[in-house]
N, C-alpha and C positions, 0 to 999 in steps of 0.2 A: 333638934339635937339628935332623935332617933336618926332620922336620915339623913344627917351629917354622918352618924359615924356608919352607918349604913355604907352610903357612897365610897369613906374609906377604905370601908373592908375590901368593898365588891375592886376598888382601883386594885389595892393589894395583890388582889386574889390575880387581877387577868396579868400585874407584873409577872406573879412568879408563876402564871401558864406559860405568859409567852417566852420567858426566859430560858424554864426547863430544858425545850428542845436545842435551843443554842447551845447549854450545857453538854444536853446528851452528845452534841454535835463534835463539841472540842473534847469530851469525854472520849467519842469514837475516835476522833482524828488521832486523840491520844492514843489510843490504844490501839488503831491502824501503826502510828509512828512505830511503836516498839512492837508491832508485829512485824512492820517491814524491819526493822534493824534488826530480828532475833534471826529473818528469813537471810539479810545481808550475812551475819556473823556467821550464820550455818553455813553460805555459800562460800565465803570463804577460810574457814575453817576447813573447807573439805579439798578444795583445790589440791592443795599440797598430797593428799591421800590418793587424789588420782592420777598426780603428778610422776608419785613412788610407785604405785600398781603401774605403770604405763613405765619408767623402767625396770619395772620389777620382770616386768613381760619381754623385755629390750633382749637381742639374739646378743651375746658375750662382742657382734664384732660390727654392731650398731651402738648408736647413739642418737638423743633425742633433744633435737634443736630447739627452741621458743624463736617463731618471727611473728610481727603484727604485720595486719594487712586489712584492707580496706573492704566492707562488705556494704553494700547501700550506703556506704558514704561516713561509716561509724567503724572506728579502731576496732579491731577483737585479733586478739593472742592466738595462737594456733601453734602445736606443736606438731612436728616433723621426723618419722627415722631417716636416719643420713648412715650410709655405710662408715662405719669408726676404722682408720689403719691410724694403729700405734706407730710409734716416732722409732723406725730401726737404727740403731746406733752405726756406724757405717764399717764396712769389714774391713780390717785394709787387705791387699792383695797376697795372695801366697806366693813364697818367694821359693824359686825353683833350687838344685844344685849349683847350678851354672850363676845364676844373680847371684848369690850369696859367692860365690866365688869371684864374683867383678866382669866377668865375662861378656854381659849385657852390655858394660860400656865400650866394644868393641864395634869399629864398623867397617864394614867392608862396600867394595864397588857395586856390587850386585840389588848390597839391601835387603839381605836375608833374614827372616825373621828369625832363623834360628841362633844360637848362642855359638855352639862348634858347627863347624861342615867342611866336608873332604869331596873329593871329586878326582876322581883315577881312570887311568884309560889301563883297560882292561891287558889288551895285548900286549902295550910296554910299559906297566907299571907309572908310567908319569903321572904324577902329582899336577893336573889341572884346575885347582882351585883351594884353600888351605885356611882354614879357620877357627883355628884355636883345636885342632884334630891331636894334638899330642895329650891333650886333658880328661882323665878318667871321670864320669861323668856317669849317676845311676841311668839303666840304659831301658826299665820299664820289660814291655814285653817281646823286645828284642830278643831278649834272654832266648826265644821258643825257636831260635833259628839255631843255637845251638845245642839245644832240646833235643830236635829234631836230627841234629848230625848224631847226636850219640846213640838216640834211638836205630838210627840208619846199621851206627857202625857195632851196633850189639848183637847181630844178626840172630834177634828173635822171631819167635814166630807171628807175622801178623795179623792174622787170621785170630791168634790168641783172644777172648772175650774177658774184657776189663770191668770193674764195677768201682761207680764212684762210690764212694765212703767218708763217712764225717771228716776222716783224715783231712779229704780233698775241698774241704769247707773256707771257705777265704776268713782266716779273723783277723787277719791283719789290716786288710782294706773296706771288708764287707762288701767286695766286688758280686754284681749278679750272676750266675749262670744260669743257663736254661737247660741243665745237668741237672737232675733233682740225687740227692742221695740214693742208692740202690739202681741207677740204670747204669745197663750195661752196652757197652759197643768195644767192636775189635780194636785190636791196636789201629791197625790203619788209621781207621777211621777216627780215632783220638788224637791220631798224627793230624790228619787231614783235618779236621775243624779247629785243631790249637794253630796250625800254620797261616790258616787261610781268615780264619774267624777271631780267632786270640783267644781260642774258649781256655779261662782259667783251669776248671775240673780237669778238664781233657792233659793238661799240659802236668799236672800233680798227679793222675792216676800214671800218666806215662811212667814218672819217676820212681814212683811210690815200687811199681811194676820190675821194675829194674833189680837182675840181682843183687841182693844185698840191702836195695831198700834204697829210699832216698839220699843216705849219706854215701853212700859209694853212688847213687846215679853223680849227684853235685858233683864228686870228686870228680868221677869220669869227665864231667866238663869243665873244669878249671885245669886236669891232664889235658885236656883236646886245644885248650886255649893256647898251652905253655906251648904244643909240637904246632902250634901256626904261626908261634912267635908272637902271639898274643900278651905282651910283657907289663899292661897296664890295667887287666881284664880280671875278673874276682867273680864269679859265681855264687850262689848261698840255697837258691830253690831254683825250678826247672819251668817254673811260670812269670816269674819278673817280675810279682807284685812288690816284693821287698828293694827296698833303697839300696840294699846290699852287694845285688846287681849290677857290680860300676865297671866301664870297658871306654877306652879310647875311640873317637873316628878312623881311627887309624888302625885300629884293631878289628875294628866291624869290618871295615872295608877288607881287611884277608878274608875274616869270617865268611862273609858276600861272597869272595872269590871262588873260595871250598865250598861254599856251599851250591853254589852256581855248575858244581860238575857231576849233583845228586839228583839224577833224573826225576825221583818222585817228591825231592822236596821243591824244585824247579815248578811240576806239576800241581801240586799242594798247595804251593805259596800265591799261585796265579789264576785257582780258578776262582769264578767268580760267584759262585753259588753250589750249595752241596746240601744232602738232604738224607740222613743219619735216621734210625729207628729205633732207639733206646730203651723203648718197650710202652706201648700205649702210640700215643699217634705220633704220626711220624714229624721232627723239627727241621726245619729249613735254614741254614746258614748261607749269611754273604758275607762275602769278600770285607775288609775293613778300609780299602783301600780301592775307592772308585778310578782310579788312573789306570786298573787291569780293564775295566771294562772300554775302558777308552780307544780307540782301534788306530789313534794317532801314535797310542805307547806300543812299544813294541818290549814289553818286561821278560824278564827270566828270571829272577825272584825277588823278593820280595818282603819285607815284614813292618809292620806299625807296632808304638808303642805309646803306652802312656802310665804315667803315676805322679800324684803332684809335685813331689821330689826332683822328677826327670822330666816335666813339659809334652810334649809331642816331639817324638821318635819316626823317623824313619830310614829307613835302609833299602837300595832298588840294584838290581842289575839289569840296565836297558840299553838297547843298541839305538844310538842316537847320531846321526850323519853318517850311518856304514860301519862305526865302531861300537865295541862294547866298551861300555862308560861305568864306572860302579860311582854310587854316591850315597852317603851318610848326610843324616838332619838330626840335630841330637836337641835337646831344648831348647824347641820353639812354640812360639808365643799365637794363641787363638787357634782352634778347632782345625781349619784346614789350613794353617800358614805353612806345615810342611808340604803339604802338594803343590801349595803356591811355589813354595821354594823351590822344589823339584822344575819344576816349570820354567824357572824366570833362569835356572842354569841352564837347560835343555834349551832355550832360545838363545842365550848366550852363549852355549856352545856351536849352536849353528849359523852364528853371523859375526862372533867377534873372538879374534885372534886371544886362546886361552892363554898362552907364555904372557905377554905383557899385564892379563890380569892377574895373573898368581902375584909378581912381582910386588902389585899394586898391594893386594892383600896379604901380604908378607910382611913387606914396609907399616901398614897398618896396624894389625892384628900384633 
């Protein structure tokens, strides 16, 4: 009986030896399981944190992509900066004087980009080309060729030393000069880089300079306009920034004509580079109008314009097949389409009979 229950005990006993360590085992395993699940929920719990820090770090004009991609053969997530361009809303186009007046839906033989244009033989006043040139139309920095006559016919001193002044500050357009406030240069040469350059400053101190002040200079050129017979022509400032500035092809072209007999604005308006000392180093101005440089053109004066009102302006007196030719380009459409314009008349004046074109664009227009 002793060692019956003896035996018992001792079976008991080696069960729950040999059991223990299987316990311990699933004990571990358990408590392995919910270590790895606490390490899982830390890991991602935190994603999201470095998610936010990464773009918290992002440049305002970045953005950060999620792609999967294949690494030893096993998926993993990978983010990426990617340059971000916001969705621009689309502009629509500025619409000049001339558009807004219907003028665009005009066409002519030639295929001009401009809206008006005129074309005159200098010596006998004939009307060799005609398009829509009776329409006052803002005319930009045109305006500085009649600037330029009044300055002529004021007979001040040139040599006089001028200083720009806040006055002479563009707020209308916020156009740049390379005039700072406080420099100073002679008339002339305010003449000379407004004609040749379009410098805004230059072309406001002139008037400013004027006795009486800018309202008697303006007047003097709306007077000047009326004795050229200038009948659709309106002045307001003495640099063209303002829309106000509104004048005929047909008006320009007299302008052109008087102005074509003023030796120094002749000179002024055609050269191609000039270099002015305003006080500090010296500024270097070109021409606006690369067809002076060109030795195919034979120019005698000359002026560019522009304001988004008015498009691209031009106005030229050039001798073209042995005659002097005058021609106006009043809103036209892309950066050089008025020299293009220039150009595609000057070829057409040298090979095709101008009477039967006029006609055409007559009929047309």
């Amino acid at each position: 009986m002793y060692r019956y229950a003896l035996g018992v005990f001792f079976s008991i006993a080696c069960i729950a030896f040999t059991a223990a360590p299987a316990s311990a085992v699933e004990t571990g395993a358990s408590s392995g399981a919910k270590k790895t699940g606490k390490k899982h929920v830390v890991k991602r719990a935190t994603r999201p944190k470095q998610k936010a820090a990464s773009n918290a770090s992002l440049d305002t004009r970045e953005k950060l992509v999620r792609q999967v991609v294949l690494v030893h053969g096993k998926r993993k997530a990978v983010y990426r900066r990617v340059a971000f361009t916001p969705s621009v809303p689309a502009v629509p186009p500025v619409l000049t004087a001339g558009d807004l007046a219907g003028l665009n839906a005009t066409h002519d033989p030639l295929a001009l980009r401009s809206n008006a244009a005129l074309v005159v033989d200098q010596s006998t006043n004939e009307v060799l080309f005609d398009k829509n040139s009776k329409i006052p139309l803002p005319i930009a920095s045109i305006t500085k060729l009649m600037t330029s006559m009044v300055v002529m016919e004021a007979h001040q001193d040139m040599d006089e030393m001028l200083t720009v002044t806040e006055a002479d500050v563009d707020t209308l357009k916020f156009s740049h000069s390379r005039l700072r406030v406080g420099s100073q240069l002679s008339r002339t040469n305010m003449l000379h880089i407004a004609l040749m350059s379009s410098e805004n400053r230059a072309a406001s101190a002139l008037g400013r300079n004027y006795p009486g002040g800018l309202p008697a200079f303006v007047a003097a050129m709306n007077a000047k306009a009326k004795s050229l017979g200038m009948i659709n022509t309106h002045y307001v400032d003495s640099s063209g920034l303002s829309s106000g500035n509104v004048a005929s092809a047909q008006d320009l072209a007299k302008l052109v004509m008087a102005a074509s007999a003023v030796p120094l604005i002749r000179q002024y308006s055609t050269d191609s580079h000039y270099a002015v000392e305003p006080g500090g180093a010296p500024l270097l101005y070109r021409t606006s109008n690369h067809l002076v440089e060109n030795p195919q053109w034979e120019i005698g004066v000359q002026k560019t314009g522009y304001i988004s009102e008015a498009g691209r302006c031009l106005v030229m007196q050039a001798r073209i097949d042995g005659r002097p030719v005058v021609m106006v380009f009043l809103d036209s459409k892309g950066k050089e389409s008025r020299l293009a314009d220039a150009s595609r008349v000057r070829r057409w004046l040298e090979t095709v009979r101008p009477a039967a074109i006029v006609r055409t664009a007559a009929q047309q227009g």
